[in-house]
Every structure is written in C-alpha cells, then in structure tokens.
C-alpha positions in Angstrom: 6.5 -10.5 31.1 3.4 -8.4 31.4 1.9 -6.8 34.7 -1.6 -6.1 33.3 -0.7 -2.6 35.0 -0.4 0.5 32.6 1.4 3.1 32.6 -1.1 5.6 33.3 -2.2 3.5 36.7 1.6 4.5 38.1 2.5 7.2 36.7 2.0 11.6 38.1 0.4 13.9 35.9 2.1 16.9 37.0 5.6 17.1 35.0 7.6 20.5 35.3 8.7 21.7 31.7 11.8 24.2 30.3 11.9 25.6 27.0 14.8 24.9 25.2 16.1 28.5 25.2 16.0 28.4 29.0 19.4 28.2 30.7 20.8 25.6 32.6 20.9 28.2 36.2 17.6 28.7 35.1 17.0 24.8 34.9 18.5 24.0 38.2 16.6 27.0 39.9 13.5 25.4 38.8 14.3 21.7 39.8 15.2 23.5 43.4 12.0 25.2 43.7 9.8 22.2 42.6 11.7 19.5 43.7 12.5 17.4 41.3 15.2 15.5 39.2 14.0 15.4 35.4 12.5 18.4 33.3 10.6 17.8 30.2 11.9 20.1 27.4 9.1 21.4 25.5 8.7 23.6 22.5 5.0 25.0 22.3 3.4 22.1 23.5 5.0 19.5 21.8 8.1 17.9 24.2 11.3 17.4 22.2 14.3 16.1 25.2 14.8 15.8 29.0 17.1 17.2 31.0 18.3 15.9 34.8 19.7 17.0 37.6 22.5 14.4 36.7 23.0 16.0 33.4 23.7 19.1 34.9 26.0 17.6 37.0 28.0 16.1 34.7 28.1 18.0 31.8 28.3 21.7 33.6 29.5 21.4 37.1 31.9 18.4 36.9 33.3 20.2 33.4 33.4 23.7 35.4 31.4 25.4 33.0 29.2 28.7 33.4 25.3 27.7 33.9 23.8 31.1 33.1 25.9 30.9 29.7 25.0 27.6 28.5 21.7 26.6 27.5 18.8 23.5 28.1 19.1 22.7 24.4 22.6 22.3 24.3 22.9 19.8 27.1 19.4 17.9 27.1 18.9 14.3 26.3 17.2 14.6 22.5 15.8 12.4 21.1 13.8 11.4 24.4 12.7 8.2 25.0 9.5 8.6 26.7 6.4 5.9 27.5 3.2 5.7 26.2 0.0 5.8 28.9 -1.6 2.2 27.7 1.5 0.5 27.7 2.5 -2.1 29.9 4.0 -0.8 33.0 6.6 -4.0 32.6 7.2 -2.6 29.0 8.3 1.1 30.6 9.9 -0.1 34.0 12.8 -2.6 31.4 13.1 0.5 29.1 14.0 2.3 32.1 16.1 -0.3 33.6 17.8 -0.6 29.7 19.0 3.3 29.5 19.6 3.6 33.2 16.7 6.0 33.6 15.1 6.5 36.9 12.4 8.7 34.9 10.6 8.5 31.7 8.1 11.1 30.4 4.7 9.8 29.3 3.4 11.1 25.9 0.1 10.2 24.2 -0.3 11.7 20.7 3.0 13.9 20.6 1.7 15.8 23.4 3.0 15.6 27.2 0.6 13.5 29.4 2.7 12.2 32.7 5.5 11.0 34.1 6.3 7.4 35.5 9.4 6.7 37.4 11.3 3.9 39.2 9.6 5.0 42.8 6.0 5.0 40.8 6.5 1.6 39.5 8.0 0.0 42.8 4.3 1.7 45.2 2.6 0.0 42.1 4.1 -3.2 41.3 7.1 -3.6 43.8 8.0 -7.5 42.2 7.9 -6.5 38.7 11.4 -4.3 39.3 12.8 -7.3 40.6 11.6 -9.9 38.3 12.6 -7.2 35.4 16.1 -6.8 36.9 16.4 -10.4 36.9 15.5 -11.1 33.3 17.4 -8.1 32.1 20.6 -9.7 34.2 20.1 -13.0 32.5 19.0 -11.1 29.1 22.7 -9.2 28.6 24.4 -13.0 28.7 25.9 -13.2 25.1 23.3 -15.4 23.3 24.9 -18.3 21.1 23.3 -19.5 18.2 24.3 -22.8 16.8 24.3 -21.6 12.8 27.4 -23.3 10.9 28.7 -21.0 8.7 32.2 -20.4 7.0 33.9 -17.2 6.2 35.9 -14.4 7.4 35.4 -14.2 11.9 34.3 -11.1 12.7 36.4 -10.7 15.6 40.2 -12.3 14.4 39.6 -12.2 10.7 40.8 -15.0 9.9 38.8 -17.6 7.3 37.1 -20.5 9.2 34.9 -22.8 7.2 32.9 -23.5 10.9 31.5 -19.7 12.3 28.9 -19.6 15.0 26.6 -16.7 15.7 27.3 -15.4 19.1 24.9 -11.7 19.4 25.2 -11.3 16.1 28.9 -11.5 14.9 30.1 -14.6 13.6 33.0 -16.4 14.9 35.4 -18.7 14.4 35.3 -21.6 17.2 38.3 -19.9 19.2 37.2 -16.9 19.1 33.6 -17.9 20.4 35.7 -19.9 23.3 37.1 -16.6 24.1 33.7 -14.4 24.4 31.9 -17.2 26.2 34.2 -16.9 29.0 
C-alpha cells in the first residue's frame, strides 16, 4: 500500500541528540527538559543508535541500576533503524508498527535530517495506521505454501515423503495440522 505521502511531509525537523559517552541521568535530564521520548545518539554528526525513555526504564530503573554510572552507549538501540525523507510514509509507519516503535529517526545521506513518529503519521494520514495495522494483522498469519516435498520435517524430524512449506520450514502433514491451528 502506498500513501503518495513521504516521509518528509510528516515528519519534525528538530530531533534532540546525546553523544554516546553521555550518561543515562544525563539522558533522562535531557528528555525532561525537552520533552521528549527518543534521543538520537550521534557521534560527530553521523547518528549511530536511539535511545528511549522506555529503554531507560527497563534496562536501568526496572534492573535497579545506577544512571550516573552507566552510559548511553551501553544501553541504546544500535544498529538503528531509521527512515529515509522520500520514502513512503506507508513504508515507515509498517516499519514502525513491525519493531514496536512509536518513533523512527529520519536520515538522508548518513546524516540526521528528522524525525517521524506514530502521532506525525496519524495528523498526516490518520487511515493509513489503520489500514497498515490491518494488513500487518493479516500479514503475521503463517503463510502455507502448497510445495510437495519429501525429507526430514523440520519441526518432528521425522522422514515424510509429502512436506509442505509453511513460513519457511517444511513439514510433514501433521505437523503442518498442528501450526495451522
């Protein structure tokens, strides 16, 4: 599905950056002060991870660590999946919706150029979260492919001379009974 929206027409240019070196009070100062969720770890100019106030959360406070004594680079996202400006918004919004991301950082040329997130997309092009949810819904059904094979199943191990391709594995007819249901 395409929106003939890019990424550039929904996403903010202003995205607040930590250098890796930076610690993780340091990082959670910051996303107080400028109110946000997601900084963009850069080293020089050139952005290298992510890290998120959900991050923090989980890997510091929930594990009772120090923040002052650990740093961004030990607990950001790396490598960082990140959007390109001409793409299709659709093309960003499912990679989002794939990885559970609520933001994705926009690069152009290795360098830092925006930031597009879920509330970005949805004052853009409310119906193309729902019709992406949707497809990606139907989309994580275990495909089966009708290819006859015989061999080993991938799942029991045992020899069949009939396997079927289900997502990639092949498997013997009872097995494939079990994963359809």
């Amino acid at each position: 599905m395409s929106t003939g929206i890019s990424v550039k027409d929904a996403m903010v240019s202003r995205v607040v950056t930590i250098r890796p070196g930076q610690n993780i009070k340091e990082a959670a100062e910051m996303m107080t002060k400028e109110e946000v969720g997601l900084l963009v770890v850069v080293e020089g100019a050139k952005p290298v991870g992510v890290i998120t106030r959900e991050d923090i959360i989980k890997r510091i406070v929930a594990m009772d660590l120090t923040p002052s004594e650990k740093t961004v680079k030990e607990n950001m996202e790396s490598p960082m999946i990140a959007a390109e400006p001409d793409e299709d918004l659709a093309d960003a919004a499912r990679r989002m919706v794939q990885h559970g991301f609520e933001r994705l950082p926009v690069v152009s040329m290795g360098k830092l150029v925006g930031l597009i997130s879920d509330r970005g997309i949805a004052k853009v092009a409310p119906a193309a979260i729902e019709i992406l949810r949707e497809r990606l819904t139907i989309a994580s059904e275990p495909e089966i492919v009708e290819e006859l094979n015989e061999g080993e199943c991938q799942t029991c191990g045992n020899y069949s001379s009939i396997l079927h391709n289900v997502d990639d594995k092949w498997l013997c007819s009872e097995c494939k009974d079990d994963d359809s249901s």
